[in-house]
PASEBA-1860 file (N, C-alpha, C; in nm, 3 decimals):
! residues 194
1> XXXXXXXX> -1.240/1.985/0.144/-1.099/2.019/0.127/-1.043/2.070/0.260 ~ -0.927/2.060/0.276/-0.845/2.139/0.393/-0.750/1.999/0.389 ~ -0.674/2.068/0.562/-0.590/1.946/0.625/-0.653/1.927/0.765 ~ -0.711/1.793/0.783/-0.707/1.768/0.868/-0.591/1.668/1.008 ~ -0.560/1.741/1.070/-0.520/1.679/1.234/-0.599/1.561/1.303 ~ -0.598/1.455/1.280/-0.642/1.375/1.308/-0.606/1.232/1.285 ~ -0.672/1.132/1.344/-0.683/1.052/1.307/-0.807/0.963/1.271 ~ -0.907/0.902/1.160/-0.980/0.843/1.097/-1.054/0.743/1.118
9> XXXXXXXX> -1.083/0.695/1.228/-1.136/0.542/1.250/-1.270/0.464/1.195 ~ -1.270/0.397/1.118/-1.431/0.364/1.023/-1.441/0.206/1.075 ~ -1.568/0.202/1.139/-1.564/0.026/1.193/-1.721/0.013/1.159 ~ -1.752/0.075/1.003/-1.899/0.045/0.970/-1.883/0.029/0.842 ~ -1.998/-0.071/0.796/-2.002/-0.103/0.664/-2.017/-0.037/0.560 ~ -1.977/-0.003/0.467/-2.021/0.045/0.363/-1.970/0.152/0.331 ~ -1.886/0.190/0.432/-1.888/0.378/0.430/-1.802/0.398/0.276 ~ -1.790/0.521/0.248/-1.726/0.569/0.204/-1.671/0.696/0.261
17> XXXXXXXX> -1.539/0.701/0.214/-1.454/0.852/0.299/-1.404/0.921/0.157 ~ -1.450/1.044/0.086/-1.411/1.059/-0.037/-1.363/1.213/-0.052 ~ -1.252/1.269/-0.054/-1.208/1.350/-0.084/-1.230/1.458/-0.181 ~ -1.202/1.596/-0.190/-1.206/1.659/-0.317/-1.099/1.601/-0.408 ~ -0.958/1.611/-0.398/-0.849/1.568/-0.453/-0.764/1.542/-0.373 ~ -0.673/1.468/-0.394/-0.559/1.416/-0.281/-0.469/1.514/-0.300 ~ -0.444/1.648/-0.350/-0.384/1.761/-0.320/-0.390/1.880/-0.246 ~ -0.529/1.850/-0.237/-0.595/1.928/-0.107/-0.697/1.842/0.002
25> XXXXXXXX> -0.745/1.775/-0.013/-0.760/1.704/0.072/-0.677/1.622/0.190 ~ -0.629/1.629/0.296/-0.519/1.595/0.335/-0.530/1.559/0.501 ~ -0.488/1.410/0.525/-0.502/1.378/0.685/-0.369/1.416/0.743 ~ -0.351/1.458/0.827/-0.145/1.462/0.909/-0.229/1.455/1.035 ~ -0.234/1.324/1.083/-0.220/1.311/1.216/-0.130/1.407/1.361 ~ -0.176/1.426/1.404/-0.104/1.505/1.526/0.002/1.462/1.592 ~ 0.143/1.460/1.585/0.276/1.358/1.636/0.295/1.358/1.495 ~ 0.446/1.286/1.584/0.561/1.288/1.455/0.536/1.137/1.382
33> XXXXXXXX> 0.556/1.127/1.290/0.597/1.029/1.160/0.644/0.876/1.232 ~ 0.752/0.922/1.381/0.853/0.834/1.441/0.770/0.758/1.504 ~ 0.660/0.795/1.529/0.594/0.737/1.687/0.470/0.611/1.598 ~ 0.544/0.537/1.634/0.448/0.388/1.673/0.317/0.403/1.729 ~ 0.206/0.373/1.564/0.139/0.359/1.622/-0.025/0.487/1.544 ~ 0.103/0.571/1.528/0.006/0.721/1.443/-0.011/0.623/1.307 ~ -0.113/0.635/1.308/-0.219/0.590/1.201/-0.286/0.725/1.126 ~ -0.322/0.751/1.025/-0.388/0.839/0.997/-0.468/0.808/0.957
41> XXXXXXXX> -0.560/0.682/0.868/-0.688/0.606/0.867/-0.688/0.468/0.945 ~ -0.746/0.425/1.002/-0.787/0.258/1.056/-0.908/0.246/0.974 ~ -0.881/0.091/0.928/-1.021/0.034/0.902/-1.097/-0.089/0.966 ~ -1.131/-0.076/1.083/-1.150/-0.220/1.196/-1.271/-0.274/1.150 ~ -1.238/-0.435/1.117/-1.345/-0.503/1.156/-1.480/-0.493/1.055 ~ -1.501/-0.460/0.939/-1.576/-0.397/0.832/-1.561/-0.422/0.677 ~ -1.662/-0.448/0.625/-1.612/-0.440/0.445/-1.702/-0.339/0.351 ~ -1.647/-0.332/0.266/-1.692/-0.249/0.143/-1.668/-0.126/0.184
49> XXXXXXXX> -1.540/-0.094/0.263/-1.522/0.085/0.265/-1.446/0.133/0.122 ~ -1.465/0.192/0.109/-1.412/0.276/-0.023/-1.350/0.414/0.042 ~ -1.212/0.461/0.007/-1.126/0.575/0.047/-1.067/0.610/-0.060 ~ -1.107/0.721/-0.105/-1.067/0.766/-0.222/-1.062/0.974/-0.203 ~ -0.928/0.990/-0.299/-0.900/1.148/-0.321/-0.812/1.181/-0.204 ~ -0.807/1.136/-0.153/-0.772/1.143/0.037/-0.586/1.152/0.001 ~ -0.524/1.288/0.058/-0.413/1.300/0.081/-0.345/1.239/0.216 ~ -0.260/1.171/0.267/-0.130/1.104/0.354/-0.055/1.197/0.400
57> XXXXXXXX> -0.035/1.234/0.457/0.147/1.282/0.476/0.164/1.309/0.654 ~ 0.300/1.266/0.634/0.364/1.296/0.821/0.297/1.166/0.914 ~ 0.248/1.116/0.866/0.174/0.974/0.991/0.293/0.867/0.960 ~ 0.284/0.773/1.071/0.339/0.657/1.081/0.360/0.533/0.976 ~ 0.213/0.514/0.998/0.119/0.427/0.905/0.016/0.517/0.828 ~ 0.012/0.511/0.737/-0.069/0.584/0.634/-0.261/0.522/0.633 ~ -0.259/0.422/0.597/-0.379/0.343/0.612/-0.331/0.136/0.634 ~ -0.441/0.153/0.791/-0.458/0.018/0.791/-0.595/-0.069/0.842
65> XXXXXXXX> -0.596/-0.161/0.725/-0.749/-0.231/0.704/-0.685/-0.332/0.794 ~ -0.749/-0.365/0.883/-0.740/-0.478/0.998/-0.897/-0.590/1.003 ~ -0.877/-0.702/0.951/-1.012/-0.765/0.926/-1.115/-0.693/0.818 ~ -1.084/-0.642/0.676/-1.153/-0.527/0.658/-1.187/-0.562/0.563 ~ -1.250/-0.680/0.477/-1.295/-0.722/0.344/-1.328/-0.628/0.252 ~ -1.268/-0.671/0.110/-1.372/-0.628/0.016/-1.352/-0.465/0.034 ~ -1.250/-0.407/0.023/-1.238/-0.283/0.043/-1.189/-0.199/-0.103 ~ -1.152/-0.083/-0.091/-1.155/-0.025/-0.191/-1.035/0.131/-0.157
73> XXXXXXXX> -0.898/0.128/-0.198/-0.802/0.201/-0.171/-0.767/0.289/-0.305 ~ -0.832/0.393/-0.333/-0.791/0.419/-0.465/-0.794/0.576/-0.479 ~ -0.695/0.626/-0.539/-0.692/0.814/-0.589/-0.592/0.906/-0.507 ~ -0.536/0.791/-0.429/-0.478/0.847/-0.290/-0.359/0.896/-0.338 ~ -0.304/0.969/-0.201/-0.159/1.003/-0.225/-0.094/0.978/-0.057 ~ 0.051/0.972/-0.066/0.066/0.915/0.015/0.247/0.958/0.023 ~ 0.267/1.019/0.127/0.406/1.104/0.118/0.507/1.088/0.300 ~ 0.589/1.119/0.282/0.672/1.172/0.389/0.575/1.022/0.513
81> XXXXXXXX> 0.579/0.904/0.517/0.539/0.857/0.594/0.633/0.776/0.706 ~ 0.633/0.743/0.862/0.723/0.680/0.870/0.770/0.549/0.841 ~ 0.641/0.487/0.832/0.617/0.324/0.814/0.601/0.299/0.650 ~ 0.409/0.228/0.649/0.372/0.163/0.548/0.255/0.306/0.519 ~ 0.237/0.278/0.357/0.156/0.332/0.326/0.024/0.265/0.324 ~ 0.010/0.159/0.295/-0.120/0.050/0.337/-0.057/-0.056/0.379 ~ -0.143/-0.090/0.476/-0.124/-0.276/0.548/-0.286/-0.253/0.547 ~ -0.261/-0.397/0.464/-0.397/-0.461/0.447/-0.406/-0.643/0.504
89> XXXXXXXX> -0.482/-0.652/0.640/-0.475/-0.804/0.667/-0.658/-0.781/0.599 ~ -0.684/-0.809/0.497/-0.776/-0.806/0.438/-0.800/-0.898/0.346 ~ -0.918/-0.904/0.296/-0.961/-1.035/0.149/-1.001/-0.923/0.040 ~ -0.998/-1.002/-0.050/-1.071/-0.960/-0.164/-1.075/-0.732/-0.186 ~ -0.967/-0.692/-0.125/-0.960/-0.527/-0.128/-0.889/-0.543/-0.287 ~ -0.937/-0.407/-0.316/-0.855/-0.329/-0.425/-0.763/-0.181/-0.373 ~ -0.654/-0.200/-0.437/-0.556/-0.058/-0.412/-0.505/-0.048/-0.543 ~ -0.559/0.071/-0.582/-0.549/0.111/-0.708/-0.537/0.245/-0.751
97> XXXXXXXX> -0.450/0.276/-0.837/-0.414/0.408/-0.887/-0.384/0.540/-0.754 ~ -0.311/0.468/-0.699/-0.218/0.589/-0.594/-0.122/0.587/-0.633 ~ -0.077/0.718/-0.580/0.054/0.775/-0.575/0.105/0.756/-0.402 ~ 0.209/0.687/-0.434/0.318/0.705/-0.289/0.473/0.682/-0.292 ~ 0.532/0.763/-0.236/0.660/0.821/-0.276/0.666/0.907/-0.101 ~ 0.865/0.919/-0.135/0.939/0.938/-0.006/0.892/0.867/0.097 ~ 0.889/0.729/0.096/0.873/0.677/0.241/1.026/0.562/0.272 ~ 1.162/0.655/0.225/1.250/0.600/0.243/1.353/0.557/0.379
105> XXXXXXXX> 1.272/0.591/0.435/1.306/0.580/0.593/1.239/0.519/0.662 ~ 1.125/0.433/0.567/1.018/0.340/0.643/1.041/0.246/0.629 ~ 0.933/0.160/0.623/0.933/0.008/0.602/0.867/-0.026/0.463 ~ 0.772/-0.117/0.429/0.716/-0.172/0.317/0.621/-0.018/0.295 ~ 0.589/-0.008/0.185/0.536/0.114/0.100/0.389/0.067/0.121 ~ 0.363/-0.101/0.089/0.243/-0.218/0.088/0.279/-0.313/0.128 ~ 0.202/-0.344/0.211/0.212/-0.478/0.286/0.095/-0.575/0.296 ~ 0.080/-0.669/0.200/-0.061/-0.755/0.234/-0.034/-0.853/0.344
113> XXXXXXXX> -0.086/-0.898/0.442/-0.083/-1.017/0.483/-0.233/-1.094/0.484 ~ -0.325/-1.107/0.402/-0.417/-1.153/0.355/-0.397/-1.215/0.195 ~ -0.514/-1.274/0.155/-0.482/-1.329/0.046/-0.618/-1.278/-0.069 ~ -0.606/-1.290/-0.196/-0.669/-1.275/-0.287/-0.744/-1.107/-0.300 ~ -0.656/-1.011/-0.253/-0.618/-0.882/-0.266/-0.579/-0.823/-0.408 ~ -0.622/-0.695/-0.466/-0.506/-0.665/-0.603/-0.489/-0.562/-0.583 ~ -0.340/-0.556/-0.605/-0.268/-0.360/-0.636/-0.290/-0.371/-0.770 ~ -0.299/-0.248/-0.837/-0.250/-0.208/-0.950/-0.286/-0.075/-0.974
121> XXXXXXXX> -0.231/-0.015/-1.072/-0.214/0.064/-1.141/-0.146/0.222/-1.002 ~ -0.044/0.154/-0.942/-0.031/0.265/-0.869/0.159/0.274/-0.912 ~ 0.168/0.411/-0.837/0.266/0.437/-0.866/0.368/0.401/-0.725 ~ 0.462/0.326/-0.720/0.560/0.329/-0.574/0.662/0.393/-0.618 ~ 0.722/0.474/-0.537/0.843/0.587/-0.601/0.916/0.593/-0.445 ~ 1.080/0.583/-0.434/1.170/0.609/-0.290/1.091/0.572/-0.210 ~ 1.100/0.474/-0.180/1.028/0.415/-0.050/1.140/0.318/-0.003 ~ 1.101/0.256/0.101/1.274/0.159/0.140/1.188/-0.004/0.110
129> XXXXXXXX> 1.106/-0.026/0.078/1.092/-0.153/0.028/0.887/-0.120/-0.067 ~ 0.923/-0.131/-0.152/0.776/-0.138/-0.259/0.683/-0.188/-0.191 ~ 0.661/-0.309/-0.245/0.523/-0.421/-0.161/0.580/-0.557/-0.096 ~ 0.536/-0.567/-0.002/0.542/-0.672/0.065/0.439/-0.774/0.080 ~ 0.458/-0.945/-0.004/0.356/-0.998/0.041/0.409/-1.127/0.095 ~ 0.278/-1.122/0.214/0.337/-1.258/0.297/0.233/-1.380/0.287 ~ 0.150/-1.362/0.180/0.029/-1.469/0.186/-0.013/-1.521/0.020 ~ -0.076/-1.577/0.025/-0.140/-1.608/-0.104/-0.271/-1.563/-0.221
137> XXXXXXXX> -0.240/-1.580/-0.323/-0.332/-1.592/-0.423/-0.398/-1.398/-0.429 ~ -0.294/-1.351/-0.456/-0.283/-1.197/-0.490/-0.225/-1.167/-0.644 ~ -0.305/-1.063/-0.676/-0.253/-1.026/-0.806/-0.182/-0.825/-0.789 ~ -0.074/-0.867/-0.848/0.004/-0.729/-0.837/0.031/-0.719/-1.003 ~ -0.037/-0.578/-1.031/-0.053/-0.618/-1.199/-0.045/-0.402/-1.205 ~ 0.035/-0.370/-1.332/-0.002/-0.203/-1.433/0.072/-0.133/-1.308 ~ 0.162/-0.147/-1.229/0.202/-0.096/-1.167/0.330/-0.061/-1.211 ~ 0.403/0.130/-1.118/0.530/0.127/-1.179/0.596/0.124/-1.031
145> XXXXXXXX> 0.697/0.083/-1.051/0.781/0.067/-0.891/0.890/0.044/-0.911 ~ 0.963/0.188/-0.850/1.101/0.242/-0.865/1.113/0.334/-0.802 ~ 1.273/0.316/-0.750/1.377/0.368/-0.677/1.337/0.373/-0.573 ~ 1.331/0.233/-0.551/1.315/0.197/-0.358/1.434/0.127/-0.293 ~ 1.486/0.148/-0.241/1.640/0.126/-0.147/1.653/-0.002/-0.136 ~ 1.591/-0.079/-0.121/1.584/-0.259/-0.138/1.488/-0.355/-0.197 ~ 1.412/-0.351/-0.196/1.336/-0.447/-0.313/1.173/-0.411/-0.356 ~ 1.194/-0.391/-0.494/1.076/-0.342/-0.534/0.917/-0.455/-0.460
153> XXXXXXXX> 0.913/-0.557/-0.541/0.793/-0.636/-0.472/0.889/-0.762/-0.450 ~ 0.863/-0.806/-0.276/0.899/-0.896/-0.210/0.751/-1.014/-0.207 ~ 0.801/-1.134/-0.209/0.735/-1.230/-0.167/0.802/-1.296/-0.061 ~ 0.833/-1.269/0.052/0.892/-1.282/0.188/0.911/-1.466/0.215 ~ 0.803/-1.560/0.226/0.795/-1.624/0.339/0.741/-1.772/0.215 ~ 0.726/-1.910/0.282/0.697/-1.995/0.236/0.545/-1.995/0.200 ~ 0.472/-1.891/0.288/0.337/-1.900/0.256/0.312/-1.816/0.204 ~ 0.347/-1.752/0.113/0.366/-1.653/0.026/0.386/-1.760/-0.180
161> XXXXXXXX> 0.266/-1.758/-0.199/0.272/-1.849/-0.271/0.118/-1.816/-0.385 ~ 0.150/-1.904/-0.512/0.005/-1.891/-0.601/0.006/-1.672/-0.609 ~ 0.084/-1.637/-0.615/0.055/-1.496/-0.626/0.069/-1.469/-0.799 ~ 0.027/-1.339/-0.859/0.077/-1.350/-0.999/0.136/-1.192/-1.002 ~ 0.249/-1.139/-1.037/0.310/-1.047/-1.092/0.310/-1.002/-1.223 ~ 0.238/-0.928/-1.305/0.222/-0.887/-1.435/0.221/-0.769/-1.493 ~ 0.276/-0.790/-1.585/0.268/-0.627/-1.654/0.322/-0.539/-1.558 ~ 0.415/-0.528/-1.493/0.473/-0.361/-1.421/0.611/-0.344/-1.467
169> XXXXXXXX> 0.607/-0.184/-1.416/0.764/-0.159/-1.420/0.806/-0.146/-1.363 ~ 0.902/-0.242/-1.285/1.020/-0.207/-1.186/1.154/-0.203/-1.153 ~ 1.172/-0.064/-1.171/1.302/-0.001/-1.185/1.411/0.047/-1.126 ~ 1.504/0.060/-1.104/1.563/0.125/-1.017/1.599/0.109/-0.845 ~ 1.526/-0.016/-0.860/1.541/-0.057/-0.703/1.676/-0.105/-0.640 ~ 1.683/-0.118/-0.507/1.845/-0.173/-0.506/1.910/-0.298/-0.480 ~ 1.803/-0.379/-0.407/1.901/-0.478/-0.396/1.806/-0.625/-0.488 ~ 1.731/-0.588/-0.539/1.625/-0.686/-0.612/1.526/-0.600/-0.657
177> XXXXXXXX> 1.456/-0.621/-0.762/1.345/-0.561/-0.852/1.200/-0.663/-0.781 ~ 1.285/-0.782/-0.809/1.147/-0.880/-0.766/1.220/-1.027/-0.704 ~ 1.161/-1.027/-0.595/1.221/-1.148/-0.468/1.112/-1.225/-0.459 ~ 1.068/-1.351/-0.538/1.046/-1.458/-0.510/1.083/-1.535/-0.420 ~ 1.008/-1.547/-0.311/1.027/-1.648/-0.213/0.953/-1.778/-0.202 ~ 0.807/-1.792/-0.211/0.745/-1.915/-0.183/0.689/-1.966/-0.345 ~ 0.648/-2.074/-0.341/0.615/-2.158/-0.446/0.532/-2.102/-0.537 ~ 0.535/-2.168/-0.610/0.444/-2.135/-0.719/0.380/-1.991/-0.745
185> XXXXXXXX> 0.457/-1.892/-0.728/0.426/-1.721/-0.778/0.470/-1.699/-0.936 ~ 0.380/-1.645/-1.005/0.404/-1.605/-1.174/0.404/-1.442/-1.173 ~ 0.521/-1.433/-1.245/0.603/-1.295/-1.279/0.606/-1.294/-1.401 ~ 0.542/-1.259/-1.517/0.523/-1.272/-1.625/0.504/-1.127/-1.702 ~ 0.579/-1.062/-1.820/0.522/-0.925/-1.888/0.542/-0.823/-1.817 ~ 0.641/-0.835/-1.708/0.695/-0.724/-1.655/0.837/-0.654/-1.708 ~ 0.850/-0.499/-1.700/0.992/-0.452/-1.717/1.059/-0.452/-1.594 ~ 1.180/-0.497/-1.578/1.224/-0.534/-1.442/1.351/-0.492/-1.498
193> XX> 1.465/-0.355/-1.438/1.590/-0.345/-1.474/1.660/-0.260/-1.353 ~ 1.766/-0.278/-1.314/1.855/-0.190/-1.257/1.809/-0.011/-1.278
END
């Protein structure tokens, strides 16, 4: 438990980084929120890390898996950030059952640019854009996602495609709930309302 000042770097297999609770457990990188670049976990080059219990707050970027297979994002919390709360250019990761909220002055809350990835069961709350995906064959499923300033889950780009959207709630967002962009994505059993 505590807060640590720092920043996180894991470029080995297997690890795990596991918290007491993400209410006391807590990374705040050293620098402001603004600065390009503050990371408060990296995951380079590695698979099967597991990060769990682990509190966010005041960093740039919250967590990013760069080449990072087969990973495991789950218990987290994730607050006051300037950017993203995860960017994952990753395969086969799970992000599951976090909390992240106030990142309305950032960018995407989630951002995959890898393919065959799953969110679920997390919560996105005021953020300036939910999830962002720019690739294929992802499942975004039990999630609630609301009151984000422009679009709850984006599918951006032509290669953004074969994804499936299921079962969530997304609410309250502003300028779209759910933005279909590339082919063949299924949105099915979701609450989707103003």
């Amino acid at each position: 438990a505590g807060t640590y000042a720092e920043t996180v770097v894991i470029d080995t297999e297997m690890l795990s980084l596991i918290g007491a609770d993400s209410r006391v457990t807590m990374i705040d990188p050293p620098g402001a929120k603004t600065t390009s670049g503050l990371v408060a976990i990296k995951v380079n080059s590695c698979t099967n890390v597991l990060i769990k219990n682990i509190g966010i707050i005041d960093a740039y970027d919250g967590i990013r898996l760069s080449d990072a297979d087969s990973c495991t994002i789950t218990s987290d919390s994730f607050s006051g950030l300037g950017n993203f709360a995860v960017y994952a250019r990753s395969m086969f990761s799970n992000i599951t059952n976090n909390m992240i909220f106030n990142l309305n002055n950032g960018g995407y809350c989630v951002q995959l640019d890898s393919g065959q990835n799953t969110i679920s069961a997390n919560t996105i709350d005021s953020g300036s854009y939910g999830i962002l995906v720019t690739t294929e064959s992802n499942v975004i499923t039990l999630n609630t996602i609301k009151n984000n300033l422009n679009i709850g889950v984006y599918l951006n780009a032509a290669a953004s495609y074969g994804n499936r959207i299921e079962t969530n709630t997304v609410t309250g967002n502003g300028s779209w709930g759910v933005y279909l962009a590339g082919p063949e994505n299924r949105a099915y059993g979701n609450i989707i309302r103003q």
